[in-house]
C-alpha positions as CSV (number, residue, x, y, z in Angstrom):
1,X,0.0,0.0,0.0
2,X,1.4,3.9,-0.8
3,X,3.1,5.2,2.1
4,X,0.5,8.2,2.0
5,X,-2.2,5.7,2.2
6,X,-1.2,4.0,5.1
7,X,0.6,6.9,6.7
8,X,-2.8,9.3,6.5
9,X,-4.7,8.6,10.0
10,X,-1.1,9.1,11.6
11,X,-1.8,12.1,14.3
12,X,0.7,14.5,15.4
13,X,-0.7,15.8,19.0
14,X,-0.2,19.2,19.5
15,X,1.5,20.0,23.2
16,X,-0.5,21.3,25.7
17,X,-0.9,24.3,27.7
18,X,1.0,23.3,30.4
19,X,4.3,21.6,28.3
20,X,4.1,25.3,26.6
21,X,4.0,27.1,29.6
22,X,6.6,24.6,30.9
23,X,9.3,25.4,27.9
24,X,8.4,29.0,28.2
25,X,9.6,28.5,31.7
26,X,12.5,26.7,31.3
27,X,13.7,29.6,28.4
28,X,13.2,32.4,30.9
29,X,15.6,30.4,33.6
30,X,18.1,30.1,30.7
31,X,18.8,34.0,30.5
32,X,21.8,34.8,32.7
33,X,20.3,37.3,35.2
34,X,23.7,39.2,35.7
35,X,24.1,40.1,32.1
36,X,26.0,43.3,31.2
37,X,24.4,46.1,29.6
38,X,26.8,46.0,26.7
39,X,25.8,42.0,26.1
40,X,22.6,42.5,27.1
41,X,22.2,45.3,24.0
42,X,24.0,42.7,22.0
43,X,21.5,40.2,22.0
44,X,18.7,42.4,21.1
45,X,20.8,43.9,18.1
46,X,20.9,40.3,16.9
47,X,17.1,39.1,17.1
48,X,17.6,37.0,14.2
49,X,20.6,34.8,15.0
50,X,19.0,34.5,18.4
51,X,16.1,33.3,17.5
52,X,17.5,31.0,14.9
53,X,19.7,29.6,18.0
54,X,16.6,28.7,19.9
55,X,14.6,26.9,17.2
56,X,17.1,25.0,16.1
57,X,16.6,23.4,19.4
58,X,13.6,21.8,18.3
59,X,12.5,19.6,15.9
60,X,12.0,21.0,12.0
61,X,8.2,20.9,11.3
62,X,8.6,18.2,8.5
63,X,10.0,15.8,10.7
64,X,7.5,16.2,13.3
65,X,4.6,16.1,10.8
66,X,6.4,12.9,8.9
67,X,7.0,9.7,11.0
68,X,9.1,8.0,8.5
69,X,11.5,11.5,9.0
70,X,11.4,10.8,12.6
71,X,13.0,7.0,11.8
72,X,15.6,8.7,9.6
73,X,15.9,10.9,12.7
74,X,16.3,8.2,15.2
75,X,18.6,6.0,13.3
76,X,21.0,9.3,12.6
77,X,21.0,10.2,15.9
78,X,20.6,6.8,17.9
79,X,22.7,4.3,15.5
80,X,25.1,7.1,13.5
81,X,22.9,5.4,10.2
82,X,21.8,7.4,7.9
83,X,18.5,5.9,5.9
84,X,15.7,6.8,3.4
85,X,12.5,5.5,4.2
86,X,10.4,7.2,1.7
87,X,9.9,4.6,-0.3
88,X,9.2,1.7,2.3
89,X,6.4,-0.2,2.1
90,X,3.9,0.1,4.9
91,X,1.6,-2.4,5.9
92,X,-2.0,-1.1,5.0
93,X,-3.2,-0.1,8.9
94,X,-5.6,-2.1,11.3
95,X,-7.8,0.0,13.2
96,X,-6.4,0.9,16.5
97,X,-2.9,0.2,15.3
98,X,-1.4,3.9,15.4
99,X,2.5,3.1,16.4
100,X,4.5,2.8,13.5
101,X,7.8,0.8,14.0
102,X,10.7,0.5,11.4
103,X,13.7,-1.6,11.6
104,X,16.6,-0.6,9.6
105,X,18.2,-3.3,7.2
106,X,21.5,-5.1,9.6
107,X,19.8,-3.6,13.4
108,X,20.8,-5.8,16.1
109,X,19.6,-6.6,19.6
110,X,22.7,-6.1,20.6
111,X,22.8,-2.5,19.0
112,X,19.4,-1.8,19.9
113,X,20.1,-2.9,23.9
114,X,23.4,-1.1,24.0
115,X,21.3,2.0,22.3
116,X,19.0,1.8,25.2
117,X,21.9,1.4,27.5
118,X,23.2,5.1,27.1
119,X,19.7,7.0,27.6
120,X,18.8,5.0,30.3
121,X,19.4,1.8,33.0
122,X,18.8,-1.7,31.7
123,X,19.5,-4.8,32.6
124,X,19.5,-8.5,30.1
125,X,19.5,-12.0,31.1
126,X,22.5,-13.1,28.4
127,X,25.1,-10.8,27.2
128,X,24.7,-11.6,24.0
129,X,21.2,-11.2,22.8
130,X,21.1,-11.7,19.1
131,X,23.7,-15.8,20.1
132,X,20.7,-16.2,22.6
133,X,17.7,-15.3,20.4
134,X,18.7,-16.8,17.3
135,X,14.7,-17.6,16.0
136,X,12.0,-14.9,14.8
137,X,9.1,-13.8,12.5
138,X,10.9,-11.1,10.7
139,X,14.8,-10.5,10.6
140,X,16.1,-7.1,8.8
141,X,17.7,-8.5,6.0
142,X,15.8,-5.3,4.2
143,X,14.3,-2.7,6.0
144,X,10.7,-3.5,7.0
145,X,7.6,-1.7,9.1
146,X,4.8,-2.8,11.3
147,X,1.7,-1.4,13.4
148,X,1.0,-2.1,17.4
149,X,-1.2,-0.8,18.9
150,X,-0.3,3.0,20.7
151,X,-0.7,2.1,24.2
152,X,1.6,2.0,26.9
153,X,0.6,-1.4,28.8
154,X,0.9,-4.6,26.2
155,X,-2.1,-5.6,24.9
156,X,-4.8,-6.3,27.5
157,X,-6.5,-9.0,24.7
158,X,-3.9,-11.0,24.9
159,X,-3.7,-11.2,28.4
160,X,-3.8,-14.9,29.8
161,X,-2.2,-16.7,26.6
162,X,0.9,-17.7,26.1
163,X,3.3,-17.8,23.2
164,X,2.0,-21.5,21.9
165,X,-1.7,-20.0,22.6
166,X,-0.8,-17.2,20.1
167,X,0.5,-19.2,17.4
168,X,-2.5,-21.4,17.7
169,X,-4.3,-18.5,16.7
170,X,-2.0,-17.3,14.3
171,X,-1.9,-14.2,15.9
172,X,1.3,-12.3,15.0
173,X,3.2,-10.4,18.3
174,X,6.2,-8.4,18.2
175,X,9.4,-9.6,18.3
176,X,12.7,-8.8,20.9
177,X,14.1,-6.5,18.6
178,X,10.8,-4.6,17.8
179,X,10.2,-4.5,21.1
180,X,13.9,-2.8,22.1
181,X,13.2,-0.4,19.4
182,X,9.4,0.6,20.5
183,X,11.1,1.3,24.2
184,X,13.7,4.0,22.7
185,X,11.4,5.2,20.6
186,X,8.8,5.9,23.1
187,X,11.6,7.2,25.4
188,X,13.2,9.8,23.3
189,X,9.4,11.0,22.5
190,X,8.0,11.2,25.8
191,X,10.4,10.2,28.5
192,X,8.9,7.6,30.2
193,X,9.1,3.7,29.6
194,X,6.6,1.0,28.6
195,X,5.1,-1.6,30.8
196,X,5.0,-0.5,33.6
197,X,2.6,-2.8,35.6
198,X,2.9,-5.5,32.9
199,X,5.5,-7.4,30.9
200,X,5.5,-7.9,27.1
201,X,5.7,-11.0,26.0
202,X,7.9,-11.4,22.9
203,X,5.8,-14.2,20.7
204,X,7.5,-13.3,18.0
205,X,11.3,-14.5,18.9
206,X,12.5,-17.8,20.6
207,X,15.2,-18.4,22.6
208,X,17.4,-20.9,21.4
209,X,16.3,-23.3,23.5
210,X,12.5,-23.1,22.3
211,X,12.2,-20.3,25.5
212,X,10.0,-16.9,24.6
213,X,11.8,-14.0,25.7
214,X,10.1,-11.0,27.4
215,X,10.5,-7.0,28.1
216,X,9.0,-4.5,30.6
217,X,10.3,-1.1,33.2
218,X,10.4,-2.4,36.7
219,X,12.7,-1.4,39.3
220,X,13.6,1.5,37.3
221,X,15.5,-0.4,34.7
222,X,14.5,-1.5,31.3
223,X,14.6,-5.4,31.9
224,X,14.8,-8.2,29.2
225,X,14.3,-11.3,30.3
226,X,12.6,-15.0,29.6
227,X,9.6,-17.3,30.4
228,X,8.7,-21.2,29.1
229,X,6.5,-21.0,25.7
230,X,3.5,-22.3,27.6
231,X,3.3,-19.7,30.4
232,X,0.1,-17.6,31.4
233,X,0.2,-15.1,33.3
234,X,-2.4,-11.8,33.4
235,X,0.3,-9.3,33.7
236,X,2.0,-11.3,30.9
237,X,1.4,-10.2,27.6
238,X,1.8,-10.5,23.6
239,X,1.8,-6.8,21.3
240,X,0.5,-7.9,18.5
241,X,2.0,-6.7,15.3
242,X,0.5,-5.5,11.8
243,X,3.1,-7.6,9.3
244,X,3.5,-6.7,5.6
């Protein structure tokens, strides 16, 4: 399906009156309050450069408006990658399925973990992720996109089932690496964390000893860890994913 097809019902919230009042606070505490009258005139002979100084501390209004930009963005900034996702294909969109997720052709747990690692604390059962979780649904041998569902808990409908329960109902969950990737994302967007009273279960990767491995914020780190394929738990729980 055309990226603008699928890309349309995509919203961009605008921030609120108290994030705006917030910023506006936080640029006042910036000024220097001992400033010399000489500097101070300086400034306000320059309006220009100043103001050009203090957007370019956000976001440009493309990217923000343009969630494949904000990928390219990611990956630049995140990963030192530099990528063109306008011609992707994006899997036509599920109704409520509004969190778009790209993975870059060659990304790596490993990468993605050690990503996470420098914006904030984390913790893995095996040092080496991608040696331990050696089976899943989709690889990036190309680059590829998928919908979950925007929410910050895993899916509450797929509470109660396990990973074989899933695949007996061919329903499609995310995998470890998608997973990693949703947290960052999410983090460098709104500074919080994902499950945070509930675990996602990572149906779409195996361990390589047929074991389902698992993500989820408690005890303030980022934690990825395990579970047997047949385990049910309510605060254990599948994301499912829109495929191409």
């Amino acid at each position: 399906m055309k990226n603008e097809t699928a890309l349309k019902e995509v919203e961009t919230r605008s921030a609120t009156t108290g994030q705006m009042r917030d910023i506006y606070g936080l640029a006042i505490q910036a000024v220097p309050t001992d400033l010399s009258f000489e500097v101070a005139q300086r400034v306000i002979g320059s309006k220009s450069e100043f103001i050009a100084q203090v957007r370019g501390l956000f976001p440009d209004p493309e990217t923000i408006r343009d969630p494949l930009k904000q990928w390219e963005v990611l990956y630049r900034e995140e990963f030192g990658e530099t990528h063109d996702f306008s011609g992707l294909r994006i899997p036509e969109k599920q109704k409520g399925f509004g969190r778009l997720i790209i993975v870059a052709k060659g990304l790596t747990m490993n990468g993605v973990y050690d990503a996470c690692v420098k914006r904030f604390p984390c913790w893995r059962y095996a040092d080496d992720l991608d040696g331990n979780v050696p089976t899943n649904d989709r690889t990036p041998t190309e680059h590829y996109a998928i919908w979950v569902r925007d929410r910050v808990e895993a899916d509450e409908e797929l509470k109660n089932l396990s990973a074989d329960d899933l695949a007996a109902r061919n329903i499609k969950g995310v995998t470890l690496l998608e997973r990693m990737l949703h947290e960052l994302k999410y983090f460098l967007e709104t500074w919080k964390h994902l499950d945070i009273q509930n675990v996602t279960l990572c149906s779409g990767s195996r361990n390589a000893d047929g074991c389902v491995p698992s993500a989820g914020w408690g005890g303030g780190e980022f934690g990825v860890g395990w579970g047997y394929r047949g385990d049910r738990l309510p605060s254990l729980r599948s994301r499912q994913a829109v495929t191409p």
